[in-house]
Biotite code that builds the C-alpha atoms (Angstrom):
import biotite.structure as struc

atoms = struc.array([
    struc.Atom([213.445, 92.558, 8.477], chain_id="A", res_id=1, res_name="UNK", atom_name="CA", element="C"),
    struc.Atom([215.340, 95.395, 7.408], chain_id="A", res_id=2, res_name="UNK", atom_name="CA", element="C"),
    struc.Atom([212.942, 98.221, 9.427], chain_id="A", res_id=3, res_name="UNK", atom_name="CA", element="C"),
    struc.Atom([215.388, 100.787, 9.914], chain_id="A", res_id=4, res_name="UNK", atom_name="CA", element="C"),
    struc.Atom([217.662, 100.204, 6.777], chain_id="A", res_id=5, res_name="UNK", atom_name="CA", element="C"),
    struc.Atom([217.997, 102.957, 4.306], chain_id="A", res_id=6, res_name="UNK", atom_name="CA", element="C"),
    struc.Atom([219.151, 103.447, 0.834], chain_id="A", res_id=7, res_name="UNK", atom_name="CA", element="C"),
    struc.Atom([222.041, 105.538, 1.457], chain_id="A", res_id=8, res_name="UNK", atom_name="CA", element="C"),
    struc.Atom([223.560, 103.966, 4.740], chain_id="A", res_id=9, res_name="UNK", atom_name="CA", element="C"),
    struc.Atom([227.136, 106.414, 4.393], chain_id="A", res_id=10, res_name="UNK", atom_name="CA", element="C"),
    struc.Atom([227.431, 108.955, 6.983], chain_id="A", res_id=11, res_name="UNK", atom_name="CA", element="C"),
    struc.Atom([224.298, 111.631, 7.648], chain_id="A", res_id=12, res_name="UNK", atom_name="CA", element="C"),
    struc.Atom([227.088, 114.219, 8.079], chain_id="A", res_id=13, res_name="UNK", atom_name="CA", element="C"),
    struc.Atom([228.020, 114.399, 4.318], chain_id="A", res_id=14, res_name="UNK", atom_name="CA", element="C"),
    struc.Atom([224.026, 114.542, 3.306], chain_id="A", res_id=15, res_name="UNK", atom_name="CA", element="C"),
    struc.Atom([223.591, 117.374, 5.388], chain_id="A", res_id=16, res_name="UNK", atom_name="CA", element="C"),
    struc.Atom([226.721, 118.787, 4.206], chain_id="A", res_id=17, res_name="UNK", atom_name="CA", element="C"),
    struc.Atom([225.305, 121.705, 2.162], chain_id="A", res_id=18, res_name="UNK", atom_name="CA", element="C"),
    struc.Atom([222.257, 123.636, 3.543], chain_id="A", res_id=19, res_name="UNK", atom_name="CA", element="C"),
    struc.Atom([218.798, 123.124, 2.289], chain_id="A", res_id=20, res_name="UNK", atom_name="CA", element="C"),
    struc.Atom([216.809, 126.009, 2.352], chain_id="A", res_id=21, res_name="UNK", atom_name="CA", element="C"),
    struc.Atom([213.383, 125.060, 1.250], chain_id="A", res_id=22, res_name="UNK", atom_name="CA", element="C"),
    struc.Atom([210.127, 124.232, 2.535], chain_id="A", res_id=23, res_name="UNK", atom_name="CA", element="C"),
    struc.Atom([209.248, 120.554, 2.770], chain_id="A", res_id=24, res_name="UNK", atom_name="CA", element="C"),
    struc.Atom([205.284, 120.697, 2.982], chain_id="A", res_id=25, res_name="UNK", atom_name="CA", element="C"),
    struc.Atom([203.076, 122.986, 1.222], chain_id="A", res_id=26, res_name="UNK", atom_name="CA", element="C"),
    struc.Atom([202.091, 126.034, 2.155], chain_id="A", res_id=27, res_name="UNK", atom_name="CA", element="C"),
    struc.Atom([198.843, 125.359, 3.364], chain_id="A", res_id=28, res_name="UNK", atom_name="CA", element="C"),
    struc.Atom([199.979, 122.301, 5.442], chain_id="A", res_id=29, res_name="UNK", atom_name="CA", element="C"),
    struc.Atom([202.684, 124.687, 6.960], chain_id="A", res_id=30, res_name="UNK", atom_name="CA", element="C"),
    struc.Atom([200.081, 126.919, 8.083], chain_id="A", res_id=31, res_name="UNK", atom_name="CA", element="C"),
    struc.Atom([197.883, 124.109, 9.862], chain_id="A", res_id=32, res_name="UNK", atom_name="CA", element="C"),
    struc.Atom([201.187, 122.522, 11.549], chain_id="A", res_id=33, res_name="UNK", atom_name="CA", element="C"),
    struc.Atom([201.425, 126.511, 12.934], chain_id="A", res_id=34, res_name="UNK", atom_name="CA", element="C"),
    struc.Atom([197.952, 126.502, 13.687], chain_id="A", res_id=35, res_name="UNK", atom_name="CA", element="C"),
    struc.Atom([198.751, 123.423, 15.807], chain_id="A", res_id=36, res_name="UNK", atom_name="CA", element="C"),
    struc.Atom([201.431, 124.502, 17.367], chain_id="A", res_id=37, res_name="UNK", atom_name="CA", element="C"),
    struc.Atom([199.547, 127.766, 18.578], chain_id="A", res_id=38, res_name="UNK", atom_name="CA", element="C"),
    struc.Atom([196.947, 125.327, 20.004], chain_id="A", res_id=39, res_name="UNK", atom_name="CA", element="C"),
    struc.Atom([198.945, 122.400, 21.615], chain_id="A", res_id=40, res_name="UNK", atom_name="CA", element="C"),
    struc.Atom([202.460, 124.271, 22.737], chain_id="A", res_id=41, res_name="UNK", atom_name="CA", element="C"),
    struc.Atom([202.762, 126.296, 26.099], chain_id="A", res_id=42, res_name="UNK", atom_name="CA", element="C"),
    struc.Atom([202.962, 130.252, 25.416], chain_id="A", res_id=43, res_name="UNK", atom_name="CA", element="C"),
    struc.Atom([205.927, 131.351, 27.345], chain_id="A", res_id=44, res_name="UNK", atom_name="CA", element="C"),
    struc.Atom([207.478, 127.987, 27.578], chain_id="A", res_id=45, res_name="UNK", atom_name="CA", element="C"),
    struc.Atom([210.629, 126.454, 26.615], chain_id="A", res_id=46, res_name="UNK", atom_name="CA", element="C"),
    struc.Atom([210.724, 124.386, 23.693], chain_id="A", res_id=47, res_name="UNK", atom_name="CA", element="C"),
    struc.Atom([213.552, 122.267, 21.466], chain_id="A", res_id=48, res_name="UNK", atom_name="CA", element="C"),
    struc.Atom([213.444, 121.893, 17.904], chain_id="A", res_id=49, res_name="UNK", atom_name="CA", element="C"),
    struc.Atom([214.354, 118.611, 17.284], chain_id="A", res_id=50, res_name="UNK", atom_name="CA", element="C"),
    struc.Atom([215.800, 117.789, 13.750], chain_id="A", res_id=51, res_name="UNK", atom_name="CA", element="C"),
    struc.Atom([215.385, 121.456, 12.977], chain_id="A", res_id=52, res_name="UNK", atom_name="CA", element="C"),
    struc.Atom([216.074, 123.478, 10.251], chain_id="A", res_id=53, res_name="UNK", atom_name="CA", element="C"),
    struc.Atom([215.913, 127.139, 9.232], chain_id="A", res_id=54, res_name="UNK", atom_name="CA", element="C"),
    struc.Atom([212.266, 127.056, 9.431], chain_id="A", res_id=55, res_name="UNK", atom_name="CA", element="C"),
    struc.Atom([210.405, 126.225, 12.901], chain_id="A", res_id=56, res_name="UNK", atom_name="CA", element="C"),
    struc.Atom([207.185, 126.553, 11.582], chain_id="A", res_id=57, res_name="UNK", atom_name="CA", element="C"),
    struc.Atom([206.057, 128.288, 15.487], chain_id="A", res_id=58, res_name="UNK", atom_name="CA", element="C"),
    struc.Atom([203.519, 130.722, 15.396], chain_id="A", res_id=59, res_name="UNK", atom_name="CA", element="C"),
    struc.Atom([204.708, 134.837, 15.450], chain_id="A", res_id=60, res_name="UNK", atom_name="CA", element="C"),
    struc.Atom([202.283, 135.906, 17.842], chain_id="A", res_id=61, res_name="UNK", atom_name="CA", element="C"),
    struc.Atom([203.293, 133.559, 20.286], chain_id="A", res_id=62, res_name="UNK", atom_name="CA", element="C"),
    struc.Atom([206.358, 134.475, 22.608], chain_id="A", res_id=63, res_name="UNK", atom_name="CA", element="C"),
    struc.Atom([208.311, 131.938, 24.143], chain_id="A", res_id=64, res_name="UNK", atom_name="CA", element="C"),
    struc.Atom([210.559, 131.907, 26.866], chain_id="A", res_id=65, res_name="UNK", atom_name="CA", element="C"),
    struc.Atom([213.801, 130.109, 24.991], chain_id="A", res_id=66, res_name="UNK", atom_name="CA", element="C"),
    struc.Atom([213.551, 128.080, 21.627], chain_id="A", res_id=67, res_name="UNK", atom_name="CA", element="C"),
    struc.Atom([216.450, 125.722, 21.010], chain_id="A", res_id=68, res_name="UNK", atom_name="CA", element="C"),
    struc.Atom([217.532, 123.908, 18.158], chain_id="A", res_id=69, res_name="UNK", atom_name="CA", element="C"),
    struc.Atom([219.330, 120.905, 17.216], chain_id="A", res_id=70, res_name="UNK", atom_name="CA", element="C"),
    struc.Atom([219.991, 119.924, 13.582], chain_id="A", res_id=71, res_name="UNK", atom_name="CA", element="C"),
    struc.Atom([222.679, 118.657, 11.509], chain_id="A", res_id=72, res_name="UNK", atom_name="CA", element="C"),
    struc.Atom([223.476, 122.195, 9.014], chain_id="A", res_id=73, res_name="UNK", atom_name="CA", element="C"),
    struc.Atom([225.048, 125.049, 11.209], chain_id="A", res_id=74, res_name="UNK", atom_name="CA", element="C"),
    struc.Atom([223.964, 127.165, 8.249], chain_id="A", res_id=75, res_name="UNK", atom_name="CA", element="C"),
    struc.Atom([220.537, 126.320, 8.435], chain_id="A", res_id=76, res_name="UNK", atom_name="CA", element="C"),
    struc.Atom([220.303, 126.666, 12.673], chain_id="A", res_id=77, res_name="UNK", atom_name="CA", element="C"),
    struc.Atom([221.764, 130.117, 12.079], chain_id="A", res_id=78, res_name="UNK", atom_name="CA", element="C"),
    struc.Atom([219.329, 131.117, 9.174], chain_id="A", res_id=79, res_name="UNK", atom_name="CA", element="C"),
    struc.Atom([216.183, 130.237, 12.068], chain_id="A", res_id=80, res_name="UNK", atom_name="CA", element="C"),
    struc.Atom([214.793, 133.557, 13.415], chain_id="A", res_id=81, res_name="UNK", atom_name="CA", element="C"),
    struc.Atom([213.092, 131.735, 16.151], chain_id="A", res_id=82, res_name="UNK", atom_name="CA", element="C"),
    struc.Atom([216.449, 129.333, 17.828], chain_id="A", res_id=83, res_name="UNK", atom_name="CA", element="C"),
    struc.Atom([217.895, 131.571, 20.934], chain_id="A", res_id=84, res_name="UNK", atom_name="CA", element="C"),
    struc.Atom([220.213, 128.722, 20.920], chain_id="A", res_id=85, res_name="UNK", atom_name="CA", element="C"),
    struc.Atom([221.014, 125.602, 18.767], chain_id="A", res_id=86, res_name="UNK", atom_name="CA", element="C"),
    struc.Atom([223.802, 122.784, 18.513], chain_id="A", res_id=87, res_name="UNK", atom_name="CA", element="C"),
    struc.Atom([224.322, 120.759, 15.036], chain_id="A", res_id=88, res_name="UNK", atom_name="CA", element="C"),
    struc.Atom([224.007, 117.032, 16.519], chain_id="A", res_id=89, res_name="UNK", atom_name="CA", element="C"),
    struc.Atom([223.542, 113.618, 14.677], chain_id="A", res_id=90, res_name="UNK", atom_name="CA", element="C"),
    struc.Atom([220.745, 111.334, 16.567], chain_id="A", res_id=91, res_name="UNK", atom_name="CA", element="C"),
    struc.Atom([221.545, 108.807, 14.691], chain_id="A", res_id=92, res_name="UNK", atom_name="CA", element="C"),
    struc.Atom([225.276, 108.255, 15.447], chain_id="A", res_id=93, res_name="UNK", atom_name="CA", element="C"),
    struc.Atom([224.210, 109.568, 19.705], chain_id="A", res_id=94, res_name="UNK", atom_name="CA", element="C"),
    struc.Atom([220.482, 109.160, 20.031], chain_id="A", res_id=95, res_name="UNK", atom_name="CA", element="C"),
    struc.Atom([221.403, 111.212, 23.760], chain_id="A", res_id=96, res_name="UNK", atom_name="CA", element="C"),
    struc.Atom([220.286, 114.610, 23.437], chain_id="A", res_id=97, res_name="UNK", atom_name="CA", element="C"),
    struc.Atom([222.685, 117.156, 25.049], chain_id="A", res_id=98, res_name="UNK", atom_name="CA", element="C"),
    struc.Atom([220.866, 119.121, 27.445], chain_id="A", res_id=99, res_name="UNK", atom_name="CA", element="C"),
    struc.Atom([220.128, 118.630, 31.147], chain_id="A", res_id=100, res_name="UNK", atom_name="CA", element="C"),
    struc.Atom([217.337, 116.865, 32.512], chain_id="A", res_id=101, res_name="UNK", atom_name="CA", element="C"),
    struc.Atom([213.553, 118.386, 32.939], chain_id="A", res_id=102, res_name="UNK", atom_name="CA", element="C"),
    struc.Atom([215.056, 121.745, 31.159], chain_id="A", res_id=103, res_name="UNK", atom_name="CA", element="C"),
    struc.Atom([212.359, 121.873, 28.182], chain_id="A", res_id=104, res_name="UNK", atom_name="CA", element="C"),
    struc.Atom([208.401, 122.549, 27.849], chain_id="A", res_id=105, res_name="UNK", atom_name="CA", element="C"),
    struc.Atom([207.825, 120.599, 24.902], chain_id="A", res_id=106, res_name="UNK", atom_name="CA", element="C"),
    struc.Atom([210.206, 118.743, 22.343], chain_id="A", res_id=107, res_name="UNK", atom_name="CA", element="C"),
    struc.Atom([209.022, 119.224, 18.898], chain_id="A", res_id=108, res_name="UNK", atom_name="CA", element="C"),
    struc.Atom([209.602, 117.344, 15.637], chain_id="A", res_id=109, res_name="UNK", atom_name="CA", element="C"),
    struc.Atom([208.102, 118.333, 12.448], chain_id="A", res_id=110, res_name="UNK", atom_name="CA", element="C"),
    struc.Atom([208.404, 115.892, 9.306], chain_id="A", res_id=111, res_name="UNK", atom_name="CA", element="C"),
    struc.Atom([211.967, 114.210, 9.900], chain_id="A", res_id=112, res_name="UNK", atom_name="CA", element="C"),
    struc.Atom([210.772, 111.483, 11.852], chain_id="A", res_id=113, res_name="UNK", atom_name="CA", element="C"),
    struc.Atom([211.293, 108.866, 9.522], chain_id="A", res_id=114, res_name="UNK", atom_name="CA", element="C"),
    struc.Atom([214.802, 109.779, 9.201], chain_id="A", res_id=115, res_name="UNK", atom_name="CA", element="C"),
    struc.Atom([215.671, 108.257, 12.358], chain_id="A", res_id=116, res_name="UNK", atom_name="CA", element="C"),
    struc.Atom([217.604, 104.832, 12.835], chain_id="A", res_id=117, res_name="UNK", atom_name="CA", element="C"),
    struc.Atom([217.548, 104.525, 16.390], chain_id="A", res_id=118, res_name="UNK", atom_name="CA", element="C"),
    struc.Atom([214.357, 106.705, 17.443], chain_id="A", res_id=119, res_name="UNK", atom_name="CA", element="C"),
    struc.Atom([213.445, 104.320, 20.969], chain_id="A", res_id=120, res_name="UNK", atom_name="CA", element="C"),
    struc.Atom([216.693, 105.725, 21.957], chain_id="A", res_id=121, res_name="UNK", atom_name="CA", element="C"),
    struc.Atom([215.827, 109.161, 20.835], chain_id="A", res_id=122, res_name="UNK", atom_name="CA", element="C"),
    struc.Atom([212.426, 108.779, 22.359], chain_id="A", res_id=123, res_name="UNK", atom_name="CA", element="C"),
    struc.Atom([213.457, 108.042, 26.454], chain_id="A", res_id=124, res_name="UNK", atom_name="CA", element="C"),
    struc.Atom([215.897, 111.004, 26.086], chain_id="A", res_id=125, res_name="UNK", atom_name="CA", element="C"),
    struc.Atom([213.380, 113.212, 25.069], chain_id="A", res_id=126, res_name="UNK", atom_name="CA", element="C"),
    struc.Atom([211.480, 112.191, 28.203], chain_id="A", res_id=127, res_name="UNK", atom_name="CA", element="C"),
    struc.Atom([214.340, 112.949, 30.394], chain_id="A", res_id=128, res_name="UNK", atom_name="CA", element="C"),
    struc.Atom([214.452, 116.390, 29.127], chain_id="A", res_id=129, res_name="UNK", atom_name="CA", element="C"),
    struc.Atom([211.124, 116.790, 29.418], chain_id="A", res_id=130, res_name="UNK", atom_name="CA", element="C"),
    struc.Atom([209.803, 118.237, 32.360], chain_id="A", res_id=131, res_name="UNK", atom_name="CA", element="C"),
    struc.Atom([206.769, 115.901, 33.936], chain_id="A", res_id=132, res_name="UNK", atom_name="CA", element="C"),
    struc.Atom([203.642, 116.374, 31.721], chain_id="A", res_id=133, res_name="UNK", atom_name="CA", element="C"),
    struc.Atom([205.428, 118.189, 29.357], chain_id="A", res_id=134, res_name="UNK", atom_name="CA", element="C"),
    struc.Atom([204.362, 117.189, 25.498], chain_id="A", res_id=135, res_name="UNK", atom_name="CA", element="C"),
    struc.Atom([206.663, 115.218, 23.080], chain_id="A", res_id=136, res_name="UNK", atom_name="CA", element="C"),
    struc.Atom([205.062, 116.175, 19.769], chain_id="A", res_id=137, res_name="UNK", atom_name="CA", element="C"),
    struc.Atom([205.818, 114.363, 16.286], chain_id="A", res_id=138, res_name="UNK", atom_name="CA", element="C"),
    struc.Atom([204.589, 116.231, 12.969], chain_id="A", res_id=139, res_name="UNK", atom_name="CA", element="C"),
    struc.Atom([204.624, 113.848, 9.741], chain_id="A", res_id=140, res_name="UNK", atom_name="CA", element="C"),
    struc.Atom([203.290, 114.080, 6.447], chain_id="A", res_id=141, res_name="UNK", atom_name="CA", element="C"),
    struc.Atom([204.399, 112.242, 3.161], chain_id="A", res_id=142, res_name="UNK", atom_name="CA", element="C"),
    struc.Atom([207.122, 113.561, 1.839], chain_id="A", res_id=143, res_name="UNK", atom_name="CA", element="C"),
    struc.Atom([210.915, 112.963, 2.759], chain_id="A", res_id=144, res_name="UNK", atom_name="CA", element="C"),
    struc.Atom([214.455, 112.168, 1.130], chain_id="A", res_id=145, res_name="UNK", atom_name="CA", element="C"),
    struc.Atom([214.060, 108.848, -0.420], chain_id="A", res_id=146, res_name="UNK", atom_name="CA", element="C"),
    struc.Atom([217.415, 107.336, 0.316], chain_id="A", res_id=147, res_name="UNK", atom_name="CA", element="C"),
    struc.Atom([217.144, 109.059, 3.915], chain_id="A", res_id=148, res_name="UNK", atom_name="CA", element="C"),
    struc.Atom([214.409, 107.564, 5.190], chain_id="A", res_id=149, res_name="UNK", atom_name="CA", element="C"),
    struc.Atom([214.141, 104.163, 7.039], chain_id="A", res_id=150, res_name="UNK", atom_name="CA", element="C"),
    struc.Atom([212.720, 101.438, 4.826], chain_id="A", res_id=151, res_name="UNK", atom_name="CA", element="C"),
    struc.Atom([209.929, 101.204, 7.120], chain_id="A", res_id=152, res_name="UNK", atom_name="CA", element="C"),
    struc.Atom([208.371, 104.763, 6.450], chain_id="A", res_id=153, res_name="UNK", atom_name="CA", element="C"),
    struc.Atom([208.310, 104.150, 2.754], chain_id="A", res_id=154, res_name="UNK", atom_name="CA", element="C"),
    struc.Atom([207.006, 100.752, 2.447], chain_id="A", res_id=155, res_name="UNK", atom_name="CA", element="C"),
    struc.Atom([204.289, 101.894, 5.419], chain_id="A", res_id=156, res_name="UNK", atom_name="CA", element="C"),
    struc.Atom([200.813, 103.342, 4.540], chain_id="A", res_id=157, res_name="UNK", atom_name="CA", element="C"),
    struc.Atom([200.399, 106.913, 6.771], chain_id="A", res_id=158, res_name="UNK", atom_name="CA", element="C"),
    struc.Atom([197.996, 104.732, 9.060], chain_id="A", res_id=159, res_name="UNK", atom_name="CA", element="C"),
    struc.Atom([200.543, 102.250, 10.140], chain_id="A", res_id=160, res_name="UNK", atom_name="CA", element="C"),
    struc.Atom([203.067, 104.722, 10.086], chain_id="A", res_id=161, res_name="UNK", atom_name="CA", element="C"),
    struc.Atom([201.427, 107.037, 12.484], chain_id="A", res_id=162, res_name="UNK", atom_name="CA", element="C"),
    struc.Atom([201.093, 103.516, 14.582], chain_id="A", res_id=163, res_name="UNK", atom_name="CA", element="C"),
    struc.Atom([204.699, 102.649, 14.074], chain_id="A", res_id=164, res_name="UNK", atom_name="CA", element="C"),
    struc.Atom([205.579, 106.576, 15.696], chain_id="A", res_id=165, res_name="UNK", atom_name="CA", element="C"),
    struc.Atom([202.635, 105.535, 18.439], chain_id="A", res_id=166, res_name="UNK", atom_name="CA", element="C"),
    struc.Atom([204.667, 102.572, 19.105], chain_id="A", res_id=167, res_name="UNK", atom_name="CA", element="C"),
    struc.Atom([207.553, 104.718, 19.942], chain_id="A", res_id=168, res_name="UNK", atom_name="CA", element="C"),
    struc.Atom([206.532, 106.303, 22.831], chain_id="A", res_id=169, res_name="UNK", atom_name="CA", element="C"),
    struc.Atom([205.128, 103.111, 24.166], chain_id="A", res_id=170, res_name="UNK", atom_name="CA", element="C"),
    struc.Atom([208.164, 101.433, 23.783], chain_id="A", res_id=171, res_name="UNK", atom_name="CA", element="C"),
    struc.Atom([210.605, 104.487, 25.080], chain_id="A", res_id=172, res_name="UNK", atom_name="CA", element="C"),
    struc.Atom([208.365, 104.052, 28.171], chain_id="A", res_id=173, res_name="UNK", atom_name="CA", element="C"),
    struc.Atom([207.696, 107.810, 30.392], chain_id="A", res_id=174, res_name="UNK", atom_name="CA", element="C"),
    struc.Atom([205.115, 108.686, 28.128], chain_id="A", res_id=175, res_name="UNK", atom_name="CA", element="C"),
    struc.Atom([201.403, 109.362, 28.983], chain_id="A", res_id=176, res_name="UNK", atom_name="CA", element="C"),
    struc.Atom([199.545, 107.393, 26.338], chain_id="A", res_id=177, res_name="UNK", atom_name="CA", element="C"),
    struc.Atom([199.876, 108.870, 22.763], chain_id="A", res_id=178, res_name="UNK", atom_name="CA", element="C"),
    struc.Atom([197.543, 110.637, 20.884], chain_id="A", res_id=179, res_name="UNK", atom_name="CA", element="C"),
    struc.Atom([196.702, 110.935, 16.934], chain_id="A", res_id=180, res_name="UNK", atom_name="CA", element="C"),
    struc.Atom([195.499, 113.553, 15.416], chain_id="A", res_id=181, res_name="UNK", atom_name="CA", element="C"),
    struc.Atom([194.775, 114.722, 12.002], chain_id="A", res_id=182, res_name="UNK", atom_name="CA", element="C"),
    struc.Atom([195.394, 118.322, 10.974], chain_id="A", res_id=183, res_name="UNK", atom_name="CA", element="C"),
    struc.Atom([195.340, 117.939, 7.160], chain_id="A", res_id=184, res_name="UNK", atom_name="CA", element="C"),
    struc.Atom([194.508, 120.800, 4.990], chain_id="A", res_id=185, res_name="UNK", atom_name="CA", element="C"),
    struc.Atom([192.258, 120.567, 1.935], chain_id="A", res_id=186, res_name="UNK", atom_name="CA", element="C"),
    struc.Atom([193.936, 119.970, -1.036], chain_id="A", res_id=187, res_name="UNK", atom_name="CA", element="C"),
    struc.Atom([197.080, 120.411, 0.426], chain_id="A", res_id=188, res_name="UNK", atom_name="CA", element="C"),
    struc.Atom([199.648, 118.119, 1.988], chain_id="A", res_id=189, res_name="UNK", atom_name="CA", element="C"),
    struc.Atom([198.575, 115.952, 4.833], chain_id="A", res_id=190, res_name="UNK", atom_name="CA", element="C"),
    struc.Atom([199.683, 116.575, 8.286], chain_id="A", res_id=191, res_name="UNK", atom_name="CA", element="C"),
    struc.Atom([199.665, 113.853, 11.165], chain_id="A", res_id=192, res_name="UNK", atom_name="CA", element="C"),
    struc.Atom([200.468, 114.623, 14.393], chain_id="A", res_id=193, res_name="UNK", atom_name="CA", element="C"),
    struc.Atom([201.134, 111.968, 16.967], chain_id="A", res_id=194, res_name="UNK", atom_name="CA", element="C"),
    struc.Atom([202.264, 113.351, 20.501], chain_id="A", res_id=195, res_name="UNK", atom_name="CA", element="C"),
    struc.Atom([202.670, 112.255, 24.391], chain_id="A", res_id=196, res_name="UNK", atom_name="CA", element="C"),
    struc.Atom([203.504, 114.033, 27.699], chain_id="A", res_id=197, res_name="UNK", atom_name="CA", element="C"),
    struc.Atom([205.839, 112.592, 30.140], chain_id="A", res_id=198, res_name="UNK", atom_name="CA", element="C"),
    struc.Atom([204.336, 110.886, 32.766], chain_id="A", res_id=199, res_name="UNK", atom_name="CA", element="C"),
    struc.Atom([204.500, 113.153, 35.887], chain_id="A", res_id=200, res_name="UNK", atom_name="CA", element="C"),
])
């Protein structure tokens, strides 16, 4: 009951009124989520940012063909060396993401997962601008906006969260089946990764 309610149910588009320009995972945990993406992302490829921010968190050695964002602070898209291209968007009010069909590489999401209210929705878009066995890939960790988040994600432990994102793709239907994996730094802040390609 009450999965997807949050705290603060007004409008996303006065929370992300102002920009926030700081780092939401330590530094350490921002390095292995890079460290991931060098591993797991096609070099040359073209990639969305989904829920992004002025930070991508993509590795500077590797060169991609187009990076585009989507996010819901113009100032913050702007601020992001690494966006050739981005377009302030709220999932939650249209979970249809604008871009044509099989135009992207991967689709990447790091920590704003739980901020979604209708993420099945998100989820089969994402596969139709996927190109066949292209990756979906969802980075989480523990922290978030308390009155932002879905009441799920904060009454969860990380395992049954990381099952709840699993449960996602299977729903959303496309996908491959998922994958977890665990890329948490020492001492640092953990970082879950749960991804799927699109069925080809």
């Amino acid at each position: 009951q009450g999965f997807f309610d949050r705290q603060d149910e007004a409008d996303d588009s006065g929370f992300y009124l102002l920009p926030r320009l700081v780092a939401h995972i330590d530094p350490q945990t921002i390095a292995s989520l890079t460290d991931a993406y060098r591993t797991l992302l096609p070099a040359g490829g073209e990639l969305l940012d989904l829920m992004s921010s002025w930070i991508s968190h993509l590795p500077d050695d590797v060169a991609y063909r187009r990076v585009a964002g989507l996010g819901m602070n113009a100032q913050e898209l702007e601020r992001n060396p690494r966006l050739d291209e981005f377009v302030v968007h709220d999932l939650n009010r249209a979970p249809e993401l604008p871009h044509p069909d099989a135009s992207f590489d991967a689709v990447i999401n790091a920590v704003s997962i739980q901020y979604l209210t209708r993420p099945v929705e998100v989820f089969r878009s994402v596969a139709r601008v996927l190109r066949p066995g292209d990756i979906h890939l969802i980075a989480m960790s523990h922290r978030c906006f308390p009155t932002k988040a879905i009441r799920a994600f904060q009454a969860l432990p990380p395992r049954e969260r990381m099952a709840v994102v699993r449960t996602y793709f299977v729903i959303a239907g496309g996908y491959d089946e998922p994958a977890v994996l665990d890329f948490s730094p020492s001492g640092a802040d953990p970082l879950w990764i749960v991804l799927a390609r699109r069925q080809a």
